[in-house]
N, C-alpha and C positions, 0 to 999 in steps of 0.2 A: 924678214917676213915674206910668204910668197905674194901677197899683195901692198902696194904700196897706200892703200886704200885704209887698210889695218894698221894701228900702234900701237904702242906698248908703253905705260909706265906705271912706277912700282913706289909708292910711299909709305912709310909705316906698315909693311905687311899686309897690305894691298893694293893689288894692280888695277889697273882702270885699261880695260880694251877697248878701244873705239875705232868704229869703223866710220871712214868719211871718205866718200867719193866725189866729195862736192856736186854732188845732185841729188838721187833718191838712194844712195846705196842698194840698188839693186843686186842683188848676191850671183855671183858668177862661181864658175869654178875655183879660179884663182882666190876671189875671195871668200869662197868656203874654205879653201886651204891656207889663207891667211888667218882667218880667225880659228880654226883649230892649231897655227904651230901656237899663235898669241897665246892661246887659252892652256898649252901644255906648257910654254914656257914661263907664262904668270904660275900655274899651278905649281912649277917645281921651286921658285923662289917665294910665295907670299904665301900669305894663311888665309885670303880669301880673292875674291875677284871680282870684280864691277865690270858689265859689257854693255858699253853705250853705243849712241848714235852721231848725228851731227845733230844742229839747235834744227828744232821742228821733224826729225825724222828719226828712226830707228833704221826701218829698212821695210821699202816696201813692195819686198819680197823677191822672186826670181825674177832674173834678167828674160823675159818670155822667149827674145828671140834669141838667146845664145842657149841657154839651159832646155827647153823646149820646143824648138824650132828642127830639130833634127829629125830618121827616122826613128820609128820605137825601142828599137837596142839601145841606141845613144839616149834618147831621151830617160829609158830605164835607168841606165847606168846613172846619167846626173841625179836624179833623183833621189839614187840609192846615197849617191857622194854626199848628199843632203842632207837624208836621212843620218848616216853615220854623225853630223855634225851634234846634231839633236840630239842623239844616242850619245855622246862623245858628252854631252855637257850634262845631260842624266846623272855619268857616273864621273865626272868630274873629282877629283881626291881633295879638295878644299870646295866649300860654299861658294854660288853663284849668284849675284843679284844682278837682276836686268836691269837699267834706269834708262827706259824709253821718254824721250825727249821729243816724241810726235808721236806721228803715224807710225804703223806697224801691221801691213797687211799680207795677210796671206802668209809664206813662209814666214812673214816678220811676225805675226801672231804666234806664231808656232814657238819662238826665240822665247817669249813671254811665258807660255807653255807651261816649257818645258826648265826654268829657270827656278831656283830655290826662292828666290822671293824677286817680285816686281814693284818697281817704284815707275808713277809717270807722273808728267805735270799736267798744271790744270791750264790749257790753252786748248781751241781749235785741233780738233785730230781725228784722223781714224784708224780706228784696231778692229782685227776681226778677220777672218779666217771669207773670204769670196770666191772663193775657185769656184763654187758651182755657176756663181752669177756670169763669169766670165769662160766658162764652160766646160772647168777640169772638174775631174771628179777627187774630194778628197783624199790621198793619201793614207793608210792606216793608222800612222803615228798621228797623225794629225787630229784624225776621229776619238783614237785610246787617250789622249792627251788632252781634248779637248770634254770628254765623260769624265775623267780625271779633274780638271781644274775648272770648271766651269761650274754654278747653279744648275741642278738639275732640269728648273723650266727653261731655262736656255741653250738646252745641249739642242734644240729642231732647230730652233731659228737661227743660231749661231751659226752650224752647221748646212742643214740642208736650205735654210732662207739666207745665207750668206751677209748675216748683219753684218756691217760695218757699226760702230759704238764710238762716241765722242768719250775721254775721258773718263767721266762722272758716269757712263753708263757700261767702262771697260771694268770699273770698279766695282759698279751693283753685279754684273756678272760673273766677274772673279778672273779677266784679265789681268788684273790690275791687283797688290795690296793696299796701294797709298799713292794718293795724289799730293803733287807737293807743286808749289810756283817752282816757275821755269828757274831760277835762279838757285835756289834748294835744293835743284835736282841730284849732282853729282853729291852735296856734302852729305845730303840725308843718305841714298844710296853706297856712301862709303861707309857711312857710320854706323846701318844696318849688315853693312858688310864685315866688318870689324869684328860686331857683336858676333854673327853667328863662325867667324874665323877664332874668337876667344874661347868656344865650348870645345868642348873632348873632342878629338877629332874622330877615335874610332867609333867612337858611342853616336857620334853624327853621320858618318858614314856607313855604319850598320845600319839607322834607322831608316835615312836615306835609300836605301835599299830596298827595303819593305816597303817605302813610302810608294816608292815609283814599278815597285815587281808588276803592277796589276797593268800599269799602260803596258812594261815589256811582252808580258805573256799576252795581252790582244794582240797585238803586234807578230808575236813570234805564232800564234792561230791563224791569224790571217791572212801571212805569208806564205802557212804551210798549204792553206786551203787551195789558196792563188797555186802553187805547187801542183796538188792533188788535179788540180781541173785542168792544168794545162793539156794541151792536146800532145799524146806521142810522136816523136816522129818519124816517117816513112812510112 
């Protein structure tokens, strides 16, 4: 693995990727590159794939001062390195279920997203997408993703009011599918995993396609826009 942060294991035809930094897994480079080899290399041996956190955390979200802290070329670039991760588990070739085990904010909401099915527990936590509160401006994928998966009355507040949501309230929005006790978390998550690794694969991954075409093409609109406007140069 490129990060030593990410592991890997594989039972019954599902793999369990977990990311643990022993802190807040704050996502860096390294370990955005760790969690896509994990997620190609679970994908080429299992029939589906579980991507956790540590106990109380998921991931929450970019390391600000390594991923962020650069000028704007670098900071674009990580960004995009980010993006690709999201985009990477979109089209993922086996089933993906998240089982966030806390917090999850910001990029770590995004994890949630953009994942085939979520499972969290019922403890203390925050999920939710905050860049504006802390003074980035969202992302594309993040906007298409979050119109995409969320309750229609909570795409402003989610978004442009920067909720954070305990739980019970990642759930009424549509973070979340199920909430289960912290201890539940990985079995239910694997066995949700299971099921949807037992359907057709290609009937699953066709549909999967249609499912998520509509975040892509925002995405690929509002890159091209971002494009169009940019200034020539000389």
């Amino acid at each position: 693995m490129a990060s030593d942060a990410v592991t890997l294991e594989i039972d019954e035809g599902v793999a369990v990727v977990r990311i643990d930094d022993g802190k807040v897994n704050a996502l860096t480079l390294d370990m955005i590159d760790g969690i896509q080899d994990a997620l190609r290399s679970a994908s080429a041996s299992a029939d589906a794939v579980v991507l956790t956190g540590r106990p109380g955390c998921l991931t929450a979200g970019l390391d600000r001062s390594v991923m962020l802290g650069a000028d704007r070329s670098v900071v674009t670039g990580n960004l995009r390195r980010a993006t690709d991760l999201y985009d990477e588990m979109m089209r993922l070739p086996v089933p993906l279920v998240v089982a966030c085990p806390g917090h999850a904010v910001a990029a770590g909401a995004l994890l949630l997203l953009v994942a085939d099915a979520r499972v969290g527990v019922r403890a203390p936590s925050r999920i939710g997408l905050n860049e504006v509160q802390i003074g980035l401006p969202l992302f594309p994928l993040a906007v298409a993703a979050a119109r995409a998966r969320l309750a229609p009355q909570a795409l402003f507040p989610a978004t442009l009011g920067a909720t954070l949501y305990d739980s019970a309230g990642a759930l009424e929005v549509g973070y979340l599918d199920e909430v289960v006790e912290p201890d539940a978390l990985l079995a239910v998550a694997t066995t949700r995993a299971a099921v949807l690794g037992g359907l057709d694969r290609r009937s699953y991954l066709r549909t999967r396609r249609l499912v998520v075409a509509p975040i892509l093409d925002e995405v690929e609109r509002a890159t091209s826009r971002r494009r169009d406007q940019a200034p020539t140069p000389g």
